[in-house]
C-alpha positions as CSV (number, residue, x, y, z in Angstrom):
1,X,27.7,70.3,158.1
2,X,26.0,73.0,155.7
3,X,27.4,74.8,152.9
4,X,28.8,77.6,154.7
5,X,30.6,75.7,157.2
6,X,31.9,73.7,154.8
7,X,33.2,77.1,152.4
8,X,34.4,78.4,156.0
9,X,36.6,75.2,156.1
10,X,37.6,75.4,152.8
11,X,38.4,78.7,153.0
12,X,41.4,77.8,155.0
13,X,42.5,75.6,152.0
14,X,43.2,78.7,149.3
15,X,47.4,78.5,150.4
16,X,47.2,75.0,148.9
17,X,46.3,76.9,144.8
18,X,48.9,76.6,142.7
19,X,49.9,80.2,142.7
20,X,52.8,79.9,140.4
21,X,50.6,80.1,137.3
22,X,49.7,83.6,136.0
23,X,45.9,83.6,137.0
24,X,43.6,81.2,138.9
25,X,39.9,80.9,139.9
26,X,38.8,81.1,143.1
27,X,35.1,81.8,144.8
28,X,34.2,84.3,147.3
29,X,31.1,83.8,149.8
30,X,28.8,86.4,149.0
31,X,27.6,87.3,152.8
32,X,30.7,86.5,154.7
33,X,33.6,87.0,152.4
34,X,35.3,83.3,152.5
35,X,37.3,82.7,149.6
36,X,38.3,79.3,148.2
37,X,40.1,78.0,145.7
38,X,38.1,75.9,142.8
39,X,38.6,73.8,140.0
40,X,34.8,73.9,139.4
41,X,32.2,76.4,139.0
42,X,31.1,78.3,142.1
43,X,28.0,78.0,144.3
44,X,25.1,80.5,143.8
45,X,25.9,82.2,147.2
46,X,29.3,82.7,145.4
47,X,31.3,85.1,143.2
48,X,34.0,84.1,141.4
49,X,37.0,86.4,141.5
50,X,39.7,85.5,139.3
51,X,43.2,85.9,140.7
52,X,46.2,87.3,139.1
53,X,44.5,88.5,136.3
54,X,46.7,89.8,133.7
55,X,44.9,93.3,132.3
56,X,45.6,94.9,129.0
57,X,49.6,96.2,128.5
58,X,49.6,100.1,128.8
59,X,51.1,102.6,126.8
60,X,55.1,102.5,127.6
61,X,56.4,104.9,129.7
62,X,58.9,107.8,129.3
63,X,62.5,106.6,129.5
64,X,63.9,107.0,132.6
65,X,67.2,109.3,132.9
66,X,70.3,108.2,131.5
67,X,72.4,105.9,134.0
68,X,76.1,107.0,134.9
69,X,79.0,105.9,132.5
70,X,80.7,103.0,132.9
71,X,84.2,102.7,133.5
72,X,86.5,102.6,130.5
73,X,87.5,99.1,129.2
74,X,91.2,98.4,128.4
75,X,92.7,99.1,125.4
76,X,92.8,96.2,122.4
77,X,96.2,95.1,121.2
78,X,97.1,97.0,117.3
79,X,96.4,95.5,114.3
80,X,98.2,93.7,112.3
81,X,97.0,95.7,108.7
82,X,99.1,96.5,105.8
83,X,101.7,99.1,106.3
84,X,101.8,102.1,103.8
85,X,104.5,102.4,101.5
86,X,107.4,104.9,102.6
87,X,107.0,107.7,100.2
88,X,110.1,109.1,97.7
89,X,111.3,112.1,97.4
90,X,112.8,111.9,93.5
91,X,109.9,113.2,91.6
92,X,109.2,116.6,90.4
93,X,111.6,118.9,87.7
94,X,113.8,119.2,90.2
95,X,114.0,115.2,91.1
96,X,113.3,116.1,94.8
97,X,109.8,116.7,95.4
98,X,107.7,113.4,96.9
99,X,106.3,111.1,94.4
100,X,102.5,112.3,94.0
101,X,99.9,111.7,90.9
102,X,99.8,114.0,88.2
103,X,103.7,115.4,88.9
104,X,106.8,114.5,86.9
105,X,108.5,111.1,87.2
106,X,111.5,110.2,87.2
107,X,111.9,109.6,83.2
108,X,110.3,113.3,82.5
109,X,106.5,111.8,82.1
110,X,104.0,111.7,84.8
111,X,103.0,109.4,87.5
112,X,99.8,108.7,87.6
113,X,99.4,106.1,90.2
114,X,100.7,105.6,93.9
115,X,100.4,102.0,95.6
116,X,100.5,103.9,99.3
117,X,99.0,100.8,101.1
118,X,101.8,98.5,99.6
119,X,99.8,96.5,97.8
120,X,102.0,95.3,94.8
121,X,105.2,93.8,96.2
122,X,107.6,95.1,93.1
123,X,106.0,98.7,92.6
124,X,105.2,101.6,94.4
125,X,104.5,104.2,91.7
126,X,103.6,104.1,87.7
127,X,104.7,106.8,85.6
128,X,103.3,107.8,81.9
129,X,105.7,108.6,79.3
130,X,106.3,112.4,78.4
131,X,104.1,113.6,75.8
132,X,106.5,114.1,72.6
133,X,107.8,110.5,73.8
134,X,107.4,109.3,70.2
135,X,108.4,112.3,68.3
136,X,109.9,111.2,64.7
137,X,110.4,107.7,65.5
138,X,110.3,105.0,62.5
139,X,107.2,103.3,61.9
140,X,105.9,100.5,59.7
141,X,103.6,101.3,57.1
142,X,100.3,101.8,58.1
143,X,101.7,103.4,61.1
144,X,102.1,106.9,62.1
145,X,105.1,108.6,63.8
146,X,104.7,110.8,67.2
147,X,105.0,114.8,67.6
148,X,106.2,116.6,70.0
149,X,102.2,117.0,71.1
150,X,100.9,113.7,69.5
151,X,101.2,110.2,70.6
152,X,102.4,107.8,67.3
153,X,99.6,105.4,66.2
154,X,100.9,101.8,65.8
155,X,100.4,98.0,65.2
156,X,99.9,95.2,68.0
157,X,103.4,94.0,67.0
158,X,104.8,93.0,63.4
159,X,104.2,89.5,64.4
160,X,99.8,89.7,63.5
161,X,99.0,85.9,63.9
162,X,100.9,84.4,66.7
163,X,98.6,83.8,70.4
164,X,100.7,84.9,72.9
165,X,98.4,83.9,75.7
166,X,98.0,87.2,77.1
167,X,94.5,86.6,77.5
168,X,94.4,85.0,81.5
169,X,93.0,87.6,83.6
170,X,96.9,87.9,85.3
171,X,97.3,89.5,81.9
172,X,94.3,92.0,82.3
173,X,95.5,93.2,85.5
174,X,97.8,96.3,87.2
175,X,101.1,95.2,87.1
176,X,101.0,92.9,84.5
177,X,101.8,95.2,81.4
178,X,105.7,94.5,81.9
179,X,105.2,90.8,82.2
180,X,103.1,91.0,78.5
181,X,105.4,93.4,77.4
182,X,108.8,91.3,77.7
183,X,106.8,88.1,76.6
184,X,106.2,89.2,73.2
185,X,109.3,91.7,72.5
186,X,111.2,89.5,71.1
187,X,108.7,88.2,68.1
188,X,108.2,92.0,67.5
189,X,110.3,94.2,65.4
190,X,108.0,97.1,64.8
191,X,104.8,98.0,66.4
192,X,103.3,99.1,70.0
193,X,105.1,96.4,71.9
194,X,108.9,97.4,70.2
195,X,108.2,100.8,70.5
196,X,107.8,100.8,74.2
197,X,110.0,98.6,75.1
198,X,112.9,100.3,72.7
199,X,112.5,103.9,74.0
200,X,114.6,105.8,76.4
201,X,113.6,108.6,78.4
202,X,115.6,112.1,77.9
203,X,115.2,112.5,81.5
204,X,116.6,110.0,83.9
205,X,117.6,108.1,80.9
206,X,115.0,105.8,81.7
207,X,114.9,102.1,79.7
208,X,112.6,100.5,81.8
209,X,109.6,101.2,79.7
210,X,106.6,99.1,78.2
211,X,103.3,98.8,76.4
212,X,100.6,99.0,79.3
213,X,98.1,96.3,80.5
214,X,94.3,96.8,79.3
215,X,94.0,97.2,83.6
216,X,97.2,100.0,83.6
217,X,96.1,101.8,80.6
218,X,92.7,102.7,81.7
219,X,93.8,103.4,85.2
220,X,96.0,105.9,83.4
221,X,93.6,107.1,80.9
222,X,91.2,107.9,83.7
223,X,93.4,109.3,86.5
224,X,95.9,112.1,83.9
225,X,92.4,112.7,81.8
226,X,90.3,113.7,84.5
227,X,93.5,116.1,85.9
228,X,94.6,116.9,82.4
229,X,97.7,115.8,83.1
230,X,100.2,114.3,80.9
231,X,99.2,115.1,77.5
232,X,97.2,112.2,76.9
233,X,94.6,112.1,74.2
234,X,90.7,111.3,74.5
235,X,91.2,108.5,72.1
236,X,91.9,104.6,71.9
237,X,94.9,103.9,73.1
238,X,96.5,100.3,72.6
239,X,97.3,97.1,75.3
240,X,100.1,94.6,75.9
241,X,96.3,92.7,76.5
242,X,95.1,90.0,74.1
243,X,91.6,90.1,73.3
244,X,90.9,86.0,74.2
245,X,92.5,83.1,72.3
246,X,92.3,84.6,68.8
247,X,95.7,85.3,68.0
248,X,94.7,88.3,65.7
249,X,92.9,90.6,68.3
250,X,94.1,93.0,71.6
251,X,92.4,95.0,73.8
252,X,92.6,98.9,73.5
253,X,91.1,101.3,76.1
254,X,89.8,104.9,76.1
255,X,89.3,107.2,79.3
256,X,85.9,105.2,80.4
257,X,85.8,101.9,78.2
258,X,87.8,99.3,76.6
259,X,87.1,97.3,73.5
260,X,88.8,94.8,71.0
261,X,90.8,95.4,67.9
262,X,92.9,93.5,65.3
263,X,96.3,93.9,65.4
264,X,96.6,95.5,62.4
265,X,94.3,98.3,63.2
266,X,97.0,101.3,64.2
267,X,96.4,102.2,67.9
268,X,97.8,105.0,69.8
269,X,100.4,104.2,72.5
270,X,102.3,105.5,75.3
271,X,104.5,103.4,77.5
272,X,105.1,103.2,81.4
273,X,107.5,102.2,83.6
274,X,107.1,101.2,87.3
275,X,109.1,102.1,90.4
């Protein structure tokens, strides 16, 4: 048998390549066109032709127009988020406007801060004493009484050397200036922390005051400076906050920073109560 019979016969056997694969080799008979498959090279009277030869990706094609929508999927089941606060309608001059920032409180000052996502469990609102709050009230010396424009400057407390421990960040934080306040009162007979806690309110005859956190008083320095609300000075303003385990330092704040002090250095002050 020659050559070409023998490619003619094999011819018959290029079903049995492995076609799965991406390419293969096969060889093509020059004169009479029989193909076979081939693991080695091909014959001179041959051509090999490569099969399922995988040419260079071309450019990508325009996107194709935009399929129909799909059906709409059932709704999810609600959340389970906080719940806001329901708002109170005893604020303003008149005691029956709704409790909003920078109008009058209850006591005659100013609220300056509305928990309307319920966040604290025992407040919803804070409210700055009136400007005037301190007007003629006795002072220590050192100390400097109130107008009725000016808030009075005053010591830490008359107690200057006792640690309170008012230095944990709970002490730093919004809602935590009663808590200080009520801790030291009663070591104090003069100073910041007895003047808050000692003053009523003309309006509402309101009692439930006290010296501010470090966090409360520059939440309330920023919010009634930057609405120029309340009366309240650009200037350092004292803290029911300790400095850290010194017993002789507190935090004051001012609109945009806070710093530490000795508590003999005469601070201004203006309580708060919460509601």
């Amino acid at each position: 048998m020659d050559d070409r019979s023998r490619n003619r016969r094999w011819s018959a056997d290029a079903t049995i390549a492995d076609t799965s694969s991406p390419e293969f080799t096969a060889c093509a008979d020059k004169k009479w066109g029989y193909m076979r498959y081939s693991t080695t090279p091909c014959n001179e009277w041959e051509t090999t032709v490569v099969i399922n030869q995988r040419g260079v990706p071309g450019p990508t094609g325009p996107a194709g127009p935009t399929g129909p929508r799909g059906r709409r999927g059932t709704a999810g089941a609600d959340g389970s988020g906080g719940s806001a606060i329901t708002e109170l309608s005893i604020c303003g001059a008149g005691g029956s406007s709704l409790c909003k920032v920078g109008v009058q409180g209850p006591g005659g000052g100013t609220i300056f801060f509305v928990d309307y996502q319920d966040i604290y469990s025992d407040f919803d609102y804070l409210e700055a004493a009136p400007v005037g709050w301190g007007d003629g009230i006795s002072v220590a010396a050192g100390e400097t009484t109130g107008t009725a424009t000016d808030d009075p400057r005053l010591y830490f407390c008359s107690d200057t050397s006792t640690d309170f421990g008012l230095s944990t960040p709970e002490s730093y934080a919004v809602g935590a200036g009663a808590t200080n306040t009520s801790t030291t009162s009663s070591s104090c007979t003069t100073g910041a922390i007895t003047a808050a806690s000692d003053y009523t309110s003309v309006v509402g005859s309101k009692s439930d005051w006290f010296l501010p956190s470090a966090g409360e008083m520059q939440l309330m320095s920023r919010t009634l400076l930057f609405q120029g609300a309340g009366g309240l000075l650009d200037q350092e303003y004292a803290t029911s906050t300790e400095r850290d385990a010194s017993s002789t330092v507190s935090w004051w704040h001012t609109w945009d920073y806070g710093d530490q002090t000795q508590k003999t250095a005469p601070r201004f002050v203006r309580p708060i109560r919460k509601f």
